[in-house]
N, C-alpha and C positions, 0 to 999 in steps of 0.2 A: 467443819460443816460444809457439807457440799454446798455450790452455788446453784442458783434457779439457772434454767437453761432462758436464753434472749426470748423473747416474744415480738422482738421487733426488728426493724433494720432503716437506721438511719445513714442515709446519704450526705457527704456534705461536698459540695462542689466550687471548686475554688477556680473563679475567673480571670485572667489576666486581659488585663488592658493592653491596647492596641502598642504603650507607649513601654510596657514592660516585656510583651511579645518579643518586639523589635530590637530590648537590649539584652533577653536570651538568645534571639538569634543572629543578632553580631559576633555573641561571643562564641557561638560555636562558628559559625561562621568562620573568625576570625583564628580559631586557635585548633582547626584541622578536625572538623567534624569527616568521616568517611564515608562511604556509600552503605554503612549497614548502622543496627543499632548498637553493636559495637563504638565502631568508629563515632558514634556522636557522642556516645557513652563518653568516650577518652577525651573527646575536642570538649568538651564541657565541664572534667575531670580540670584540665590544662589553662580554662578560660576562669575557673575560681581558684586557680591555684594560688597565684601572685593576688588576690584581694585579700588577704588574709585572712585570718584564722578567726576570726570574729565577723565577718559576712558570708563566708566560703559557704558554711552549711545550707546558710537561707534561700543563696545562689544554687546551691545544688538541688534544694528542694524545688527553688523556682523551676529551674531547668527540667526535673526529674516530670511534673506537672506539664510544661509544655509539652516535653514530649512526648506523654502520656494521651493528650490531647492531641497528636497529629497520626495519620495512619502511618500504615507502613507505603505506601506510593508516595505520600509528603515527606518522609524521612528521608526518602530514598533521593527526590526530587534538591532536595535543602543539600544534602551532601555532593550532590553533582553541582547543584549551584556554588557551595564551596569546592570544588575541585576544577572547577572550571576558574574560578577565580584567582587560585592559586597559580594554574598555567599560566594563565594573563599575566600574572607580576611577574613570574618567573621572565617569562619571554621580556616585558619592559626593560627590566632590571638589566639583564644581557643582551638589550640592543646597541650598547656602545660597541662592544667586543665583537659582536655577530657584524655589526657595520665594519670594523678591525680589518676583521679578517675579509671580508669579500675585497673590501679596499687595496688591501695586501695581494689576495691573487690578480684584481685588475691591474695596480701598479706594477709588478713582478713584469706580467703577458707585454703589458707596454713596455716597458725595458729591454727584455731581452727575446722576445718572440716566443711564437710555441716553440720550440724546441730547448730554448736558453729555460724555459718556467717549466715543462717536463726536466732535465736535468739537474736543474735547482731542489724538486722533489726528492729526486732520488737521491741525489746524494745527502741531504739533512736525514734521510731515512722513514721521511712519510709515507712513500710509495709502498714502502711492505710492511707499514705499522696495522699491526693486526691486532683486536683485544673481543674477549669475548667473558660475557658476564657470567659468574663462577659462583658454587655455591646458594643457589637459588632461596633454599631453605634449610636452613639447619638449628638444633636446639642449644649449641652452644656458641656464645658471644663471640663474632668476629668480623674485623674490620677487613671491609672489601675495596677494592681500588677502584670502584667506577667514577667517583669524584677527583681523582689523584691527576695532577694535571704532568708529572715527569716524564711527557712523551715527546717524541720526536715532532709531530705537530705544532705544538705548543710553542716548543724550541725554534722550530723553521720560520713561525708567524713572529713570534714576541721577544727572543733571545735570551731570555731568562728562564731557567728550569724552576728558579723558587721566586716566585712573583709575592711580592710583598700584599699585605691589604688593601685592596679598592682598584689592583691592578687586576690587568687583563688573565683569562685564564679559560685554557680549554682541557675540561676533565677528559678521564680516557673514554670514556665511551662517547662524547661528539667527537672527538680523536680521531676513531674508528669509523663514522660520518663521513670525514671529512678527507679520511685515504682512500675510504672506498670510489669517492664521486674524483678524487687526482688520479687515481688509477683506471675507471672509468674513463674521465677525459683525455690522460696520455695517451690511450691505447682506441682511441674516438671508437667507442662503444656508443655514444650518442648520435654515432654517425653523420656528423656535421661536416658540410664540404660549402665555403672552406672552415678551417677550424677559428673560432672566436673568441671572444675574451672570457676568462671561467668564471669571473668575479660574479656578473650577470646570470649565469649559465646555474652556479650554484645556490642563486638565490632563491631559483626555480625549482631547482633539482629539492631543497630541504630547505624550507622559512623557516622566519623565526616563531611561528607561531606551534610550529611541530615540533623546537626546540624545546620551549616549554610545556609543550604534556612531555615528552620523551625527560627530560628534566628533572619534570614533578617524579615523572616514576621511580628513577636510580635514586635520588635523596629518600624515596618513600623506602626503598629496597636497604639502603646504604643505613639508616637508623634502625629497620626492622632485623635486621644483618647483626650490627651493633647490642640489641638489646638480648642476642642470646634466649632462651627459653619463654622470655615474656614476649617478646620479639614476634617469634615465631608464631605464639599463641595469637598474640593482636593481627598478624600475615593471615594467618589463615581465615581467621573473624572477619576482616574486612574483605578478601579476596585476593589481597598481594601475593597470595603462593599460589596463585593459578594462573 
């Protein structure tokens, strides 16, 4: 028996308090929401994942509701506010090592003069360390080397090619950073007369604060690389393939 067709249309509007607002947008916050509705789609996927299997849903509905409730300029705004955030830790987290290393060029300069800290480059082989990022986008799964710290760099600064955990470490792409501005200085492209100390010189030329967006983006590129077909689907949704 056929059903009656609605004669009505009820509404029901489900409000969230300021205090439950606040611990849906931690957790995307927290667990890599992106500048689209993708990207928050997955930060909010990843932030009920580890709650288990018996709150997850109600998290997701929570979540699904808030976002439902923000436009798209709020979304977009919330995602930059976690991307901005990210940069930040990224940059803290590698201020011991970014101090490291400028320490290291200043010590070096003081030791043996420009010419002895030019030489010293060249021969550990930073001077022609060159690396440029490969495979931008593709649908099947592969590991890319922008993270991979086995450079000549690395080696000059720290001595150790395989650095244990919590140890210092320069992937190859600030690698590439960091020959270009030795190479720069050897050959005084910055035109300084007379020539000074580089430790300084370099803190100027790239902070740590451009380490971290630059950072964020190769880890963002280096898992979207990794996940192959879903990968690239999520790259394009959020905008990392452009």
């Amino acid at each position: 028996m056929p059903k009656a067709k609605s004669d009505q249309v009820i509404t029901h509007r489900i409000e969230l308090q300021n205090t439950e607002r606040e611990l849906i947008e931690t957790a995307i916050l927290v667990n890599g929401a992106s500048r689209s509705i993708v990207g928050i789609a997955q930060g909010v996927g990843a932030a009920v994942a580890g709650m288990g299997q018996m709150i997850a849903p109600a998290m997701g509905a929570l979540a699904a509701w808030y976002i439902a409730d923000k436009t798209i300029d709020e979304i977009r705004e919330l995602g930059e506010r976690q991307k901005n955030q990210m940069e930040q830790n990224l940059a803290q987290s590698y201020e011991g090592t970014y101090g490291a290393i400028v320490a290291w060029m200043s010590a070096t300069y003081q030791s043996v003069g420009f010419t002895g800290f030019c030489s010293t480059v060249r021969e550990a082989g930073a001077f022609d360390f060159d690396w440029e990022e490969r495979n931008k986008t593709t649908f099947l799964p592969e590991i890319v080397d922008d993270l991979n710290y086995g450079n000549p760099v690395h080696i000059m600064i720290f001595g150790d090619e395989v650095a244990s955990a919590g140890e210092p470490k320069i992937p190859n792409w600030f690698a590439a950073r960091i020959a270009n501005f030795l190479r720069m200085y050897c050959t005084n492209q910055f035109n300084i007369d007379p020539i000074t100390d580089p430790g300084p010189l370099f803190a100027e030329f790239y902070n740590i604060q451009e380490f971290g967006r630059d950072q964020y983006y190769y880890a963002q590129r280096t898992y979207t690389q990794a996940g192959g077909a879903l990968g690239t689907l999520w790259s394009l949704g959020t905008g990392w393939a452009n």
